[in-house]
PDB file of N, CA, C and O in Angstrom:
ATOM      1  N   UNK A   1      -9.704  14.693  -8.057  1.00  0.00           N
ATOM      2  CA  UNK A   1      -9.693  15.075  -9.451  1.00  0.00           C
ATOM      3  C   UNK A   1      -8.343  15.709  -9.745  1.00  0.00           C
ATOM      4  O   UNK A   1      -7.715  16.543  -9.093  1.00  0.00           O
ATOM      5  N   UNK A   2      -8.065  15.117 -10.861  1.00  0.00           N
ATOM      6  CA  UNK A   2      -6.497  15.732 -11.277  1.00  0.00           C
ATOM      7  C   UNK A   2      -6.461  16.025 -12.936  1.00  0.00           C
ATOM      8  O   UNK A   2      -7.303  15.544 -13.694  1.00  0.00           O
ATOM      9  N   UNK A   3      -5.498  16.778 -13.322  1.00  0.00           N
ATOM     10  CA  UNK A   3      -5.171  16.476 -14.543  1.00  0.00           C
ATOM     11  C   UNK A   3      -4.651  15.064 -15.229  1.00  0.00           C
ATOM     12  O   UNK A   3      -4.735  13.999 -14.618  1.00  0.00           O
ATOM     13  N   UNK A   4      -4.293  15.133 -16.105  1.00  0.00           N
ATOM     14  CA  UNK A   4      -4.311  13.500 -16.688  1.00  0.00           C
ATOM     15  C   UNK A   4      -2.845  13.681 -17.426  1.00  0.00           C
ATOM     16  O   UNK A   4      -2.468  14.404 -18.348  1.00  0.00           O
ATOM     17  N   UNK A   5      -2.270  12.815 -16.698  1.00  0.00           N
ATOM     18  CA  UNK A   5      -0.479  12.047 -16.429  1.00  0.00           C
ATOM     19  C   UNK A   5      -0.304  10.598 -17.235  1.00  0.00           C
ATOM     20  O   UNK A   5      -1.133   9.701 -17.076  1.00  0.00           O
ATOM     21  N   UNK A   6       0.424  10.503 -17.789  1.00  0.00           N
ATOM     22  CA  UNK A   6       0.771   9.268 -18.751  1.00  0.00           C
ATOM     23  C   UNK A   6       1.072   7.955 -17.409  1.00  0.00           C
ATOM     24  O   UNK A   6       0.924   6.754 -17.638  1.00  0.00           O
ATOM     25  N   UNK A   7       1.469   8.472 -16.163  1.00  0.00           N
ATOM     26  CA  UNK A   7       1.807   7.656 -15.760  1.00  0.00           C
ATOM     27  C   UNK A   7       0.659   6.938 -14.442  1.00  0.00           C
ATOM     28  O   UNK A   7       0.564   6.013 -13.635  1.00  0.00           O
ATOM     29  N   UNK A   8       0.235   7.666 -14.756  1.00  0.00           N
ATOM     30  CA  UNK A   8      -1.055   7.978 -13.206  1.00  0.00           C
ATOM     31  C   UNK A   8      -1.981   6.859 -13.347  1.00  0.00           C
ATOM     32  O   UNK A   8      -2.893   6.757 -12.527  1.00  0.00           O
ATOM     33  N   UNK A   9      -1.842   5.898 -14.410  1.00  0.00           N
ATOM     34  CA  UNK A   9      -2.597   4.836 -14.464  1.00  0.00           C
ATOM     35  C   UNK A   9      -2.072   3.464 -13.423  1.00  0.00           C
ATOM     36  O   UNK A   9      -2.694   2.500 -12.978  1.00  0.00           O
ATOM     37  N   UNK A  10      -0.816   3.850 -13.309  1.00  0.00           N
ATOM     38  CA  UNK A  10       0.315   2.888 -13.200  1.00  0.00           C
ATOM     39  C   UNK A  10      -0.305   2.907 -10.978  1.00  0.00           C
ATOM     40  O   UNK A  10      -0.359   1.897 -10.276  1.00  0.00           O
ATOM     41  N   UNK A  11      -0.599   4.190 -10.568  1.00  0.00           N
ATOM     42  CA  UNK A  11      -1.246   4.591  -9.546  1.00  0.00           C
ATOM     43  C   UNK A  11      -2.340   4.240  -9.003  1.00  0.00           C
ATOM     44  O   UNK A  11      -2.548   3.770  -7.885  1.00  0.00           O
ATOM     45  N   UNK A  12      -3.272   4.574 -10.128  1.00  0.00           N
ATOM     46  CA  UNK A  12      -4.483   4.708  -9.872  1.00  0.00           C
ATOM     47  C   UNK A  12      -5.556   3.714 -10.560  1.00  0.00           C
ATOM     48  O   UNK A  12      -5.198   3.145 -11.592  1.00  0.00           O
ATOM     49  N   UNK A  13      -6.543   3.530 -10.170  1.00  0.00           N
ATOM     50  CA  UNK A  13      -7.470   3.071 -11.850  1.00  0.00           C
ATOM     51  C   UNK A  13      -8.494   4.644 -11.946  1.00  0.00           C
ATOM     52  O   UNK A  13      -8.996   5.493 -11.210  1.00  0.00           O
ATOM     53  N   UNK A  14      -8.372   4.330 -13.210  1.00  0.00           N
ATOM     54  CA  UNK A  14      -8.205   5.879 -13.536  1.00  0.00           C
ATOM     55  C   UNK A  14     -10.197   5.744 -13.869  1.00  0.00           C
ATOM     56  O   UNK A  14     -10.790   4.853 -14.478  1.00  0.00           O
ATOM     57  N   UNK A  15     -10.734   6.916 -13.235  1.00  0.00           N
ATOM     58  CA  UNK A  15     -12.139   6.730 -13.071  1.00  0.00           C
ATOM     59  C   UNK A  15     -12.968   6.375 -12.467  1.00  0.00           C
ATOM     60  O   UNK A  15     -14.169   6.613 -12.587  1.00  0.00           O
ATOM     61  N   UNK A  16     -12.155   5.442 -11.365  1.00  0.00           N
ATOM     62  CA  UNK A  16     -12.928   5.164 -10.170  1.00  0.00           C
ATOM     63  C   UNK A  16     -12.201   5.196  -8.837  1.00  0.00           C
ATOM     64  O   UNK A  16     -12.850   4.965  -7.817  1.00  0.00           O
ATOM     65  N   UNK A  17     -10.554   5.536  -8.751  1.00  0.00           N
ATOM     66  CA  UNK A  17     -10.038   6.073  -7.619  1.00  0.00           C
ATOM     67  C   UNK A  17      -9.575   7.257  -7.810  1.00  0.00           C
ATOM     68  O   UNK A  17      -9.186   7.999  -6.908  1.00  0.00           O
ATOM     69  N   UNK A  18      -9.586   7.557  -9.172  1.00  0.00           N
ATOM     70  CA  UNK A  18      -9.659   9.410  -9.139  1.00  0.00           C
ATOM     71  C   UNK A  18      -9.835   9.367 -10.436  1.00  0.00           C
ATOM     72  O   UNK A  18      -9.662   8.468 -11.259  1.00  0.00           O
ATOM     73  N   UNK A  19     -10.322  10.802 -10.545  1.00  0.00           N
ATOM     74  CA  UNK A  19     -10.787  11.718 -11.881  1.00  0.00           C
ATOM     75  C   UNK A  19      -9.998  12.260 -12.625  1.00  0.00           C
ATOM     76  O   UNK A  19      -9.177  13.015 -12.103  1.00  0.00           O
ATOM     77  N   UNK A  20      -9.976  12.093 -13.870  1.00  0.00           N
ATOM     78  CA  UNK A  20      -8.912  12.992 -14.598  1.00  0.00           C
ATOM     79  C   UNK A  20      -9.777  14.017 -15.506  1.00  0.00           C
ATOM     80  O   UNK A  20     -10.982  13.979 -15.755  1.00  0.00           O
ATOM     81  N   UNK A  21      -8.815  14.921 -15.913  1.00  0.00           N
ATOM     82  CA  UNK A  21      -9.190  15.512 -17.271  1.00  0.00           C
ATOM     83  C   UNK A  21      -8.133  16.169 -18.183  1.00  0.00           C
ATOM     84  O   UNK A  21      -7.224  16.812 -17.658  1.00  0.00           O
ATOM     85  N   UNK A  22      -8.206  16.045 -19.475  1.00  0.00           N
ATOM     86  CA  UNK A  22      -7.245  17.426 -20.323  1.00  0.00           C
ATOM     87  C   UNK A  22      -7.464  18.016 -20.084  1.00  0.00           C
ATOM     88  O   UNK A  22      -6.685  18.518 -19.274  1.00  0.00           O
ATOM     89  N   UNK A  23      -8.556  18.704 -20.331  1.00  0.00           N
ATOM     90  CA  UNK A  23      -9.131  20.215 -20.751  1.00  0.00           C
ATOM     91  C   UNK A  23      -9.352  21.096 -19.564  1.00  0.00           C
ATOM     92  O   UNK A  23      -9.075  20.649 -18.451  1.00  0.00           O
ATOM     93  N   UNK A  24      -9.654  21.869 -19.649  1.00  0.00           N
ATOM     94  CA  UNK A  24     -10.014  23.032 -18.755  1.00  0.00           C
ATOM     95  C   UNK A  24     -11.938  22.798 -18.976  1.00  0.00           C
ATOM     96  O   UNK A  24     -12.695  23.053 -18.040  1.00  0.00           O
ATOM     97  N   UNK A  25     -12.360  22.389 -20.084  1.00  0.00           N
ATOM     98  CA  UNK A  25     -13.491  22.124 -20.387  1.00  0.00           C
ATOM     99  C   UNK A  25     -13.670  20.914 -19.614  1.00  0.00           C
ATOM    100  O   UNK A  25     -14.313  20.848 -18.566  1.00  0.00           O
ATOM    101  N   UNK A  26     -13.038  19.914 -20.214  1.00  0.00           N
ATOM    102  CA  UNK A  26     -13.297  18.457 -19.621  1.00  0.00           C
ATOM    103  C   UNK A  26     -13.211  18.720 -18.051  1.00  0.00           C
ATOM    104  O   UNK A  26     -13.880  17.934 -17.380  1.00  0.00           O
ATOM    105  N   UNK A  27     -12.620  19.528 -17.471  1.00  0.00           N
ATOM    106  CA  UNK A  27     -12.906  19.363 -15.677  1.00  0.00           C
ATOM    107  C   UNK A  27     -14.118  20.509 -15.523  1.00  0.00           C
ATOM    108  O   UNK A  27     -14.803  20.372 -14.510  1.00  0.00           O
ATOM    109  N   UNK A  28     -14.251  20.938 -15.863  1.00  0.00           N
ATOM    110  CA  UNK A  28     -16.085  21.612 -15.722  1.00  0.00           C
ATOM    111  C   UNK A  28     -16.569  20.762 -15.978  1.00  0.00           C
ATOM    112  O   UNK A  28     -17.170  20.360 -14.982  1.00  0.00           O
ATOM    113  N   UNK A  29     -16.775  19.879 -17.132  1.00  0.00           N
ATOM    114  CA  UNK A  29     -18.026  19.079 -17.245  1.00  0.00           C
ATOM    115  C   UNK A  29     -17.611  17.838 -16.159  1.00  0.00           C
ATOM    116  O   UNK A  29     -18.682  17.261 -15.970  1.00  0.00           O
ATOM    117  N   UNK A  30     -17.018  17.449 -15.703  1.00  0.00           N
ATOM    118  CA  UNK A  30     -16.606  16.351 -14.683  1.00  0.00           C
ATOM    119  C   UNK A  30     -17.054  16.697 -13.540  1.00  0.00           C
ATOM    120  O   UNK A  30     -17.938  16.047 -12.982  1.00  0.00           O
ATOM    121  N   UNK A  31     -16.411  17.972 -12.920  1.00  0.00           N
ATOM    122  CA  UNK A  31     -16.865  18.664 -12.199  1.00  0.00           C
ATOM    123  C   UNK A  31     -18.204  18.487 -11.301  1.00  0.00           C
ATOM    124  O   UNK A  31     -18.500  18.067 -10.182  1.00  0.00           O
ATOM    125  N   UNK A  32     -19.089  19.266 -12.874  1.00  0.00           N
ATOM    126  CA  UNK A  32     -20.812  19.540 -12.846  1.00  0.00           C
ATOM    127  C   UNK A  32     -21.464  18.139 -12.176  1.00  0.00           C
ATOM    128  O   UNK A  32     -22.174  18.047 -11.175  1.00  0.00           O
ATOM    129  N   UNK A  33     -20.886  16.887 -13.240  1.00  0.00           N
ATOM    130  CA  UNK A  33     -21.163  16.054 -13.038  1.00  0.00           C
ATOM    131  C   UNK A  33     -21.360  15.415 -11.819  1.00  0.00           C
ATOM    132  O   UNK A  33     -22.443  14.913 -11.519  1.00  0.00           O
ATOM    133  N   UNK A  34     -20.183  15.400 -10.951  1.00  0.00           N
ATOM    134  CA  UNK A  34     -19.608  14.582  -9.675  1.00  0.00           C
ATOM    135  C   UNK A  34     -20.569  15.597  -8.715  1.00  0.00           C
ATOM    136  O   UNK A  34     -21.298  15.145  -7.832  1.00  0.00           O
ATOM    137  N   UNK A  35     -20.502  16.434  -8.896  1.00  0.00           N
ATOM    138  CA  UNK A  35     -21.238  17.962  -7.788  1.00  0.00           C
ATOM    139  C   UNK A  35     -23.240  17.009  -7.783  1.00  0.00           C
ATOM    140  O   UNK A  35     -24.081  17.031  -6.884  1.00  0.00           O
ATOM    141  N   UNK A  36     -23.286  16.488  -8.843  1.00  0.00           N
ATOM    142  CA  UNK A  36     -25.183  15.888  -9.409  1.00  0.00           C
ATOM    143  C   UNK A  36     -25.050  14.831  -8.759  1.00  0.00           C
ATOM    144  O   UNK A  36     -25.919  14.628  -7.912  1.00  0.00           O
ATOM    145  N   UNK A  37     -24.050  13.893  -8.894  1.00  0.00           N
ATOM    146  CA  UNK A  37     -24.031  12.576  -8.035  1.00  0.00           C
ATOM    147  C   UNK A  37     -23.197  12.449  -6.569  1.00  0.00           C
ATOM    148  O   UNK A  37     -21.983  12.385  -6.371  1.00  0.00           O
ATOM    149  N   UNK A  38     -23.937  12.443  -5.950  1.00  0.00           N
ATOM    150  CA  UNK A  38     -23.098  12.957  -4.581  1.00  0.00           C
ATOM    151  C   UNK A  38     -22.013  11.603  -4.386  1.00  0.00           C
ATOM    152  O   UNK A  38     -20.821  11.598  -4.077  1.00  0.00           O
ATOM    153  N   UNK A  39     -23.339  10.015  -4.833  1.00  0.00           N
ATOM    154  CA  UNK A  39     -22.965   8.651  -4.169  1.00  0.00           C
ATOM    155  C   UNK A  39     -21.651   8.258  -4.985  1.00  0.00           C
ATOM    156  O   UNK A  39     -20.594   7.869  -4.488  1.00  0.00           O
ATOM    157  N   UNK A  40     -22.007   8.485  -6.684  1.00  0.00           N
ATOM    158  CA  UNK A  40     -20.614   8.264  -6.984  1.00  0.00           C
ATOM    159  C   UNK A  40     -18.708   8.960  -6.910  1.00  0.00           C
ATOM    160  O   UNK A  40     -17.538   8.581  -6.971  1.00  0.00           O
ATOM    161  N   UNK A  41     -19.529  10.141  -6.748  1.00  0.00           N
ATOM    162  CA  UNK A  41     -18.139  11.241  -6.187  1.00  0.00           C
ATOM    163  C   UNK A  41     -17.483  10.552  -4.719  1.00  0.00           C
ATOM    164  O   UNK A  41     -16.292  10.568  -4.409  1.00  0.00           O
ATOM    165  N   UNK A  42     -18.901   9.798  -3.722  1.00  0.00           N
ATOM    166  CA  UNK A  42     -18.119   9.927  -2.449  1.00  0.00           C
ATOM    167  C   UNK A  42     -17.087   8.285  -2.699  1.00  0.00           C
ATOM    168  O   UNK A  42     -15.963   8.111  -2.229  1.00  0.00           O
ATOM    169  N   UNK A  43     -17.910   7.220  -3.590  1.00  0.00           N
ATOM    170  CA  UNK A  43     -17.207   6.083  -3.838  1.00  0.00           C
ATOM    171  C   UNK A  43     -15.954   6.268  -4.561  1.00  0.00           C
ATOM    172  O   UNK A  43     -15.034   5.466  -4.395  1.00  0.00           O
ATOM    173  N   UNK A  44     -15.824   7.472  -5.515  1.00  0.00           N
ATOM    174  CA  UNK A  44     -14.632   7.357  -6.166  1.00  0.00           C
ATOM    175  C   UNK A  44     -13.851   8.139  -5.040  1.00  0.00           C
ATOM    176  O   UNK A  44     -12.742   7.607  -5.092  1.00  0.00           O
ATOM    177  N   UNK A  45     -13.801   9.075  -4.075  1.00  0.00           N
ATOM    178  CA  UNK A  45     -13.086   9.590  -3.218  1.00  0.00           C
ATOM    179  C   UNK A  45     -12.792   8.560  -2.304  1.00  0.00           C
ATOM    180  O   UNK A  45     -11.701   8.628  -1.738  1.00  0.00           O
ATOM    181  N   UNK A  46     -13.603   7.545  -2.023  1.00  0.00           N
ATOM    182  CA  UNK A  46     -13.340   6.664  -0.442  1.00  0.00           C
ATOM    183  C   UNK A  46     -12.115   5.163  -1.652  1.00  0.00           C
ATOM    184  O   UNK A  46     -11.286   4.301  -1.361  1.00  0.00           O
ATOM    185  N   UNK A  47     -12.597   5.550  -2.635  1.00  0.00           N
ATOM    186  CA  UNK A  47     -11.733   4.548  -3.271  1.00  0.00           C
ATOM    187  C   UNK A  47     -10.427   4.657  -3.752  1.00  0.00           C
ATOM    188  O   UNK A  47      -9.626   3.834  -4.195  1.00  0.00           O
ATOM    189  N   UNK A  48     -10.391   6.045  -3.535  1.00  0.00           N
ATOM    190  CA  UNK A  48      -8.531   6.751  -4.180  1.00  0.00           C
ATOM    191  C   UNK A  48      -8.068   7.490  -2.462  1.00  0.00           C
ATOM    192  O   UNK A  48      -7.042   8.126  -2.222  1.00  0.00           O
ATOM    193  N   UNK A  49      -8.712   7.293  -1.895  1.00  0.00           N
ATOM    194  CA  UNK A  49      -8.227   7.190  -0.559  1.00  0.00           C
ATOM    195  C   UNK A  49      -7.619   6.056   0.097  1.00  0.00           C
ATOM    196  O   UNK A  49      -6.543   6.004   0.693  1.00  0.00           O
ATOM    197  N   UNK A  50      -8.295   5.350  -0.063  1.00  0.00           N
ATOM    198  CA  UNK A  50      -8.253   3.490   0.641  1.00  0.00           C
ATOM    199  C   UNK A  50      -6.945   3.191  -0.091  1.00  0.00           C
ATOM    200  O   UNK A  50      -6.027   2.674   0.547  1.00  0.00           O
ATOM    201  N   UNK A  51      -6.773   3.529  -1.599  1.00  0.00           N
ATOM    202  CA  UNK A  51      -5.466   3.330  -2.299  1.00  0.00           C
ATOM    203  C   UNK A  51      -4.349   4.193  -2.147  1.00  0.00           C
ATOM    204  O   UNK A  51      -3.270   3.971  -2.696  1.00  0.00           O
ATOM    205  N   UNK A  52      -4.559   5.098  -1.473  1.00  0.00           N
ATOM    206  CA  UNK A  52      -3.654   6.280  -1.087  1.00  0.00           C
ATOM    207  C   UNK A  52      -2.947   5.844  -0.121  1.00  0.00           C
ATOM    208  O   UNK A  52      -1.719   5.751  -0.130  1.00  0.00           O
ATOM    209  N   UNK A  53      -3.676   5.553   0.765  1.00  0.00           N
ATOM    210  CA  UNK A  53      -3.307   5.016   2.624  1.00  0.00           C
ATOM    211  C   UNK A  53      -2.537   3.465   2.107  1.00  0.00           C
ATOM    212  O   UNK A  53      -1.441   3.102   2.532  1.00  0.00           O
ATOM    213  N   UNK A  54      -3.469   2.597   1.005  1.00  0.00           N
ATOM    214  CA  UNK A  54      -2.572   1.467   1.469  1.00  0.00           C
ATOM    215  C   UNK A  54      -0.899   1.725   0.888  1.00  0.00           C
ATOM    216  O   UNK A  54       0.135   1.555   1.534  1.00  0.00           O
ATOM    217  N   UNK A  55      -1.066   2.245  -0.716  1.00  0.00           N
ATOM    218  CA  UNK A  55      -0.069   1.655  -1.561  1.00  0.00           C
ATOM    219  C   UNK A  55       0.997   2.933  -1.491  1.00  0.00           C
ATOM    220  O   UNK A  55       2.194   2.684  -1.634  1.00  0.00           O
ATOM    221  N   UNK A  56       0.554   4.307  -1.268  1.00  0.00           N
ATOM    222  CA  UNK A  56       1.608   5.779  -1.625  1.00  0.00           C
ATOM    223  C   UNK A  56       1.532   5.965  -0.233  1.00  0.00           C
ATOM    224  O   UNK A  56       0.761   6.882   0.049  1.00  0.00           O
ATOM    225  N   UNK A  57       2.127   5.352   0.864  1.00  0.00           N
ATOM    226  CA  UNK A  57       2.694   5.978   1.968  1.00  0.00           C
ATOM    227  C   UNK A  57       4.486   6.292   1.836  1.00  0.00           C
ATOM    228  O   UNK A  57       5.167   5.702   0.997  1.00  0.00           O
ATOM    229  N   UNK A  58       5.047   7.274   2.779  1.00  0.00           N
ATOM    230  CA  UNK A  58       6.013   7.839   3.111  1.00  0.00           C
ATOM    231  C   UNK A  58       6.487   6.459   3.029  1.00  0.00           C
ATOM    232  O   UNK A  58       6.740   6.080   1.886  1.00  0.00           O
ATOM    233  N   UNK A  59       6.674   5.582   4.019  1.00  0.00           N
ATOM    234  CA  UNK A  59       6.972   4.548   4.036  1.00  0.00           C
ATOM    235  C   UNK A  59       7.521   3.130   3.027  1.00  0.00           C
ATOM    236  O   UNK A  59       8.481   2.360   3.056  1.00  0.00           O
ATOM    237  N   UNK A  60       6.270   3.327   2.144  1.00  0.00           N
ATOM    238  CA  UNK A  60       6.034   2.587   1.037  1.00  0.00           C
ATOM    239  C   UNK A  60       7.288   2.934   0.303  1.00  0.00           C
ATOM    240  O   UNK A  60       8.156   2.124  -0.025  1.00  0.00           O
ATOM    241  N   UNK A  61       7.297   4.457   0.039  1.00  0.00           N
ATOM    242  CA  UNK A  61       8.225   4.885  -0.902  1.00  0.00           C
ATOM    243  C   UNK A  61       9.262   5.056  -0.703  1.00  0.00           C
ATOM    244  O   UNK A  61       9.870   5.605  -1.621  1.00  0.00           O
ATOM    245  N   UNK A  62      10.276   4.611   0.902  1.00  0.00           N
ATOM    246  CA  UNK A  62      11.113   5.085   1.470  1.00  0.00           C
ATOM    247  C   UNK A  62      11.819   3.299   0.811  1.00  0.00           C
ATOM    248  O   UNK A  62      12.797   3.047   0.106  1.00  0.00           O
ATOM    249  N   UNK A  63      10.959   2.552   1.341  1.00  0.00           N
ATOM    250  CA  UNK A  63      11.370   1.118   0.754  1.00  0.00           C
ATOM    251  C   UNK A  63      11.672   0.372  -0.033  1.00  0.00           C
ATOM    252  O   UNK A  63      12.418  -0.607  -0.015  1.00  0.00           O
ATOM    253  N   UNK A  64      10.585   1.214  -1.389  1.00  0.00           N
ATOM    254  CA  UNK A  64      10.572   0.742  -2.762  1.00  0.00           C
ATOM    255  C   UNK A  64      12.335   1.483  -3.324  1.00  0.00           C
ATOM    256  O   UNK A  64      13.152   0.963  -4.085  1.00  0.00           O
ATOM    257  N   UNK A  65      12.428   2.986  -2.505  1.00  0.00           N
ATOM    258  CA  UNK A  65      13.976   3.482  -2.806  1.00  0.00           C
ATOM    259  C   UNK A  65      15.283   2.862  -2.399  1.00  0.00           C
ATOM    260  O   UNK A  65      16.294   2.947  -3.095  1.00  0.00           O
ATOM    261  N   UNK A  66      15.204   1.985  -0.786  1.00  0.00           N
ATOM    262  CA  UNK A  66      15.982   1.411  -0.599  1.00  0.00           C
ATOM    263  C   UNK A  66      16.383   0.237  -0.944  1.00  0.00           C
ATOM    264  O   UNK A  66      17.546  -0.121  -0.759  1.00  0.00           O
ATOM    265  N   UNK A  67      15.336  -0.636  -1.576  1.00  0.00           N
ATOM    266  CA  UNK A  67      15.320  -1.931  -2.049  1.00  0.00           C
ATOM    267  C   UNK A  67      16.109  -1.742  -3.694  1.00  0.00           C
ATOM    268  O   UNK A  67      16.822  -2.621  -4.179  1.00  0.00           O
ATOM    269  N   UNK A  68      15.739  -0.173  -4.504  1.00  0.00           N
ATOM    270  CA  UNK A  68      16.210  -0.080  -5.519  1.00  0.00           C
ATOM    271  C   UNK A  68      17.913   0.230  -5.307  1.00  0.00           C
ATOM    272  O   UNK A  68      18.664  -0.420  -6.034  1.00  0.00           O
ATOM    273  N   UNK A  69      18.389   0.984  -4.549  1.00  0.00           N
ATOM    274  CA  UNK A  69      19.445   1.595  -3.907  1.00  0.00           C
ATOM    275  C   UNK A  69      20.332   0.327  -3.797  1.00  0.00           C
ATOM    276  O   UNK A  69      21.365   0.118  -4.432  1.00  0.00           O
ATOM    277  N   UNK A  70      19.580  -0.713  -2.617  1.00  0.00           N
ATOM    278  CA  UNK A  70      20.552  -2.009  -2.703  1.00  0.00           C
ATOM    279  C   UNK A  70      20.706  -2.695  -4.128  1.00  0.00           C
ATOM    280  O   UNK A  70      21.914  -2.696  -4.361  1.00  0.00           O
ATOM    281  N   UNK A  71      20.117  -3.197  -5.033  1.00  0.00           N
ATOM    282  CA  UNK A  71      20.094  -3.354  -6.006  1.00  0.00           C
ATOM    283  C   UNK A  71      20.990  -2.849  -6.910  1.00  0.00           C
ATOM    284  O   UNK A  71      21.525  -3.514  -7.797  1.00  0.00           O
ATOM    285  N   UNK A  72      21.197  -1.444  -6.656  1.00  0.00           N
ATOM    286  CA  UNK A  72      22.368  -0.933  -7.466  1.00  0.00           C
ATOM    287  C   UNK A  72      23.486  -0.783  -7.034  1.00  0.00           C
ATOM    288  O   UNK A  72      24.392  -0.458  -7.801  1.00  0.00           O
ATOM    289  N   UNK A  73      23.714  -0.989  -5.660  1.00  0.00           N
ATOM    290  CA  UNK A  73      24.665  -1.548  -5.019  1.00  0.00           C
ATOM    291  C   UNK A  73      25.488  -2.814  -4.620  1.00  0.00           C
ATOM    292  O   UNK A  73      26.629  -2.826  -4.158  1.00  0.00           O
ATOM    293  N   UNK A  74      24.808  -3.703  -4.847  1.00  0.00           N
ATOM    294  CA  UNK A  74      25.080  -4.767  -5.068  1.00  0.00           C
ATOM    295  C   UNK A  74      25.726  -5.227  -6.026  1.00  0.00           C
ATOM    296  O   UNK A  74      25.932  -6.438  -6.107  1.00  0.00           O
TER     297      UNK A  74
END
């Protein structure tokens, strides 16, 4: 669960590999919610995990910089 980023869609799918909210309200009631459903909290966690590990590794991002780097070097 996170706050909610203009860009975080571009990341994530937003609602089922992680939680957002504005408010300080809106993450209590999200919260309450996810705390009542154990099965869907653990699917949206095993699902913004699985996307964590494949696509935002150290790695990933070391590549996507050097591939941009050559590019502007070139």
């Amino acid at each position: 669960m996170t706050d909610w980023k203009e860009n975080l869609e571009d990341m994530f799918k937003l609602e089922e590999e992680v939680v957002t909210y504005r408010t300080p309200e809106e993450a209590a009631e999200k919260i309450a919610y996810l705390l009542e459903h154990e099965n869907e909290r653990c699917r949206i966690a095993t699902a913004g995990q699985a996307r964590t590990l494949r696509d935002h590794t150290f790695k990933r991002m070391v590549d996507e910089a050097d591939a941009r780097f050559q590019t502007l070097l070139a």
